[in-house]
N, C-alpha and C positions, 0 to 999 in steps of 0.2 A: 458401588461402581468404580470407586479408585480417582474418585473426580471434585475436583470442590466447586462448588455451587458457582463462584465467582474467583476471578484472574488472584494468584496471592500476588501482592504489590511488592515486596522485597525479595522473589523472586531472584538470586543472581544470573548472569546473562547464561548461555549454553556452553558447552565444550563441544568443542569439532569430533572429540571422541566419544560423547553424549549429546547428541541433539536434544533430545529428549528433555534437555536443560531449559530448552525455550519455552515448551511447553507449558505456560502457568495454570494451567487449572487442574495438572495432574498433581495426584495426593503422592508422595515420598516415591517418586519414581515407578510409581504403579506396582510398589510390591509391600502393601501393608502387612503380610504377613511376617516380614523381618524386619521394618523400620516404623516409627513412630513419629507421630507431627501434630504433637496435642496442641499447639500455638498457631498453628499454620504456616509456620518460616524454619523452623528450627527442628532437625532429625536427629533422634539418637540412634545410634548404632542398632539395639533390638527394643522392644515393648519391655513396659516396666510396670507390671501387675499390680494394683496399690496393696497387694497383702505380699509382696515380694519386700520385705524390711531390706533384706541386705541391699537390694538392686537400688528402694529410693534413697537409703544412705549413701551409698555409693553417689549417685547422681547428687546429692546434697552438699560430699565433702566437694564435688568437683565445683559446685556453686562457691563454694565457702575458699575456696585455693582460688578462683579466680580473681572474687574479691578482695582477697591478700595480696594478691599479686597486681591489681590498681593501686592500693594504696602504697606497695613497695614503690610505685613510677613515683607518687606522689610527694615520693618525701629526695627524691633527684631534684635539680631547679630545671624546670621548664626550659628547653633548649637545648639543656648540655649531651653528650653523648648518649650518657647513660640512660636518663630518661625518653631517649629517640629510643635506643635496642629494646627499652621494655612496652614503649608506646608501639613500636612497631609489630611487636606478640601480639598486646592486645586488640592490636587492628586488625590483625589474623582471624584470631581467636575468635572474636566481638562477643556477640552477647545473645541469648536467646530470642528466638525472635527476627533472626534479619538472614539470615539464610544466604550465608555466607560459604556454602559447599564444604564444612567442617561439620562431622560425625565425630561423636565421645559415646565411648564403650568400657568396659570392666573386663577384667579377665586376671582373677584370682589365682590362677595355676601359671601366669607367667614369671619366668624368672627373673625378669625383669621388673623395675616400679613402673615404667612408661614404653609407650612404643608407640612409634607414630608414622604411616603407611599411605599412598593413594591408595583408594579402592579402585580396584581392576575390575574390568567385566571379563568372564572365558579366562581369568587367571593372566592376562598378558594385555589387555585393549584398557589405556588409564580412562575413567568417568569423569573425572573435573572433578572429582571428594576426595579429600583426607580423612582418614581417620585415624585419631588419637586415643590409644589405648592404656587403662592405668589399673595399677593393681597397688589401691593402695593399704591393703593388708598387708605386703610388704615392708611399708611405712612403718606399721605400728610395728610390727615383729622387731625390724632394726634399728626404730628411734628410740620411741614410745616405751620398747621392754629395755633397752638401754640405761632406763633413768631420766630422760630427758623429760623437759617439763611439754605441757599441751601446748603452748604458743610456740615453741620449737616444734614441735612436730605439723604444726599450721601452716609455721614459716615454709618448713621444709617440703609439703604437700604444694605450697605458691612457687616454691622453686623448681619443683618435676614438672606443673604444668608448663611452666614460664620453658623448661628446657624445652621439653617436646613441642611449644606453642613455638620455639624461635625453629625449629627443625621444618614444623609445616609454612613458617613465615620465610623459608628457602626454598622449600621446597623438595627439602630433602629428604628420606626416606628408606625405612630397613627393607623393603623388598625389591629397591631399585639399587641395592649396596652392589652387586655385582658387577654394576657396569660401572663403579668408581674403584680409584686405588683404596689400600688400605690407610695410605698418606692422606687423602681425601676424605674419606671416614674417620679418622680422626681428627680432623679437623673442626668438622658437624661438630662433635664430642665435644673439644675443647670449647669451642663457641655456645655452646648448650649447657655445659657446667660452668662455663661464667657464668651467666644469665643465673642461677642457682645463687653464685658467690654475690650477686650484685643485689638478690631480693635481698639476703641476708645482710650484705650492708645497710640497704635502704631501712630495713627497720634496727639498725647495729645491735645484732643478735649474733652469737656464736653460732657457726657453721659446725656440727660433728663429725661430717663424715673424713673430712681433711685434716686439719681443718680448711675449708674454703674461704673463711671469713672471720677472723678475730678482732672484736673492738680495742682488744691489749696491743695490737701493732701498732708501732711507731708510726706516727701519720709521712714520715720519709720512708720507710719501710714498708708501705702497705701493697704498692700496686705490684714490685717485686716478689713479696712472700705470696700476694696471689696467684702471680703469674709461678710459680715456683709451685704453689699447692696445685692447682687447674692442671699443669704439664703432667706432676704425678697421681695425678688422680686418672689423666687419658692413658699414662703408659701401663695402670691397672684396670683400665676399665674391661676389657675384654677378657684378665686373667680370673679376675674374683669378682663377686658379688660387692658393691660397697656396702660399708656398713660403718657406724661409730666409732669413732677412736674416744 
């Protein structure tokens, strides 16, 4: 019937462009056939077969990248900056379970490693959901066959979500890009590939795609060569694909 037995308790509240938000006894927005809520709080993007290996890997690495990306805040000192920009991802983010109007999906054929969206109803009317899209076959393709070891490529999977996690923690968005400058748009970017260079500091692991993050930097040199690595990695982001150096 599309209905759960009893109210869910972490329900978040409605959007004026979703009423339907208020609603707590309806199951995933009354549309089981594309969304899933085997917790009762928490929706992924589509159903996830238990003989679909690729789909619960998928969902697994995104468990395992989250978790990286706590312990990255972890190793910031409580209070300082740094630790605020990655506490505030992960408050976005949160955790399965609290139904926080954040949707996580897969999508193997995009050109991209991340991408991160409101979901629209009728293509133009915003729901109050985000959704956060990751291909992270991508990942492996250009870390992973690079040579690089498996904790880099871990790190680097807690930096994509951390980027796109700080994108939906604005609110900003690849299909509302139009109605902002292209100045604007890179801005998201830059602030999104920090968050990348800062997991990577927090566990002082080399960054490959910039580099974004070098332990070898002179500790008077660091926040320069990164603000220097971040700028040109935004004035390449739209030309090329990144990939290892």
């Amino acid at each position: 019937m599309g209905r759960f037995v009893t109210s869910d308790p972490l329900l978040s509240s409605g959007h004026p462009a979703n009423p339907q938000g208020w609603n707590r006894y309806a199951y995933v927005l009354n549309n089981p056939i594309k969304l899933t809520d085997p917790t009762g709080f928490y929706e992924w993007e589509k159903k996830c077969k238990s003989s679909d290996q690729k789909c619960q890997r998928n969902r697994q690495k995104f468990r395992d990248a989250l978790q990286k990306l706590r312990e990255a805040a972890k190793k910031f000192k409580e209070g300082s900056d740094k630790r605020k920009a990655l506490d505030k991802i992960l408050a976005k983010i949160g955790t399965e379970g609290d139904g926080n109007n954040i949707r996580v999906g897969f999508d193997s054929n995009m050109s991209d490693p991340g991408w991160t969206s409101p979901q629209l109803k009728f293509g133009f009317i915003p729901t109050g959901n985000i959704l956060m899209k990751f291909n992270f076959d991508s990942v492996d393709n250009d870390i992973a066959k690079a040579g690089y070891d498996q904790e880099t490529v871990d790190i680097w999977n807690a930096g994509l979500v951390g980027h796109e996690g700080n994108h939906a923690a604005e609110g900003n968005a690849a299909s509302a890009k139009w109605l902002f400058s292209r100045k604007e748009r890179l801005e998201w970017e830059r602030r999104g590939i920090n968050i990348e260079s800062l997991v990577f500091e927090g566990f002082n692991k080399y960054e490959p795609t910039g580099p974004l993050w070098n332990p070898s930097w002179a500790e008077a040199d660091r926040e320069t060569l990164r603000k220097a690595a971040v700028d040109n990695m935004v004035r390449e982001f739209y030309e090329k694909k990144k990939k290892p150096q």
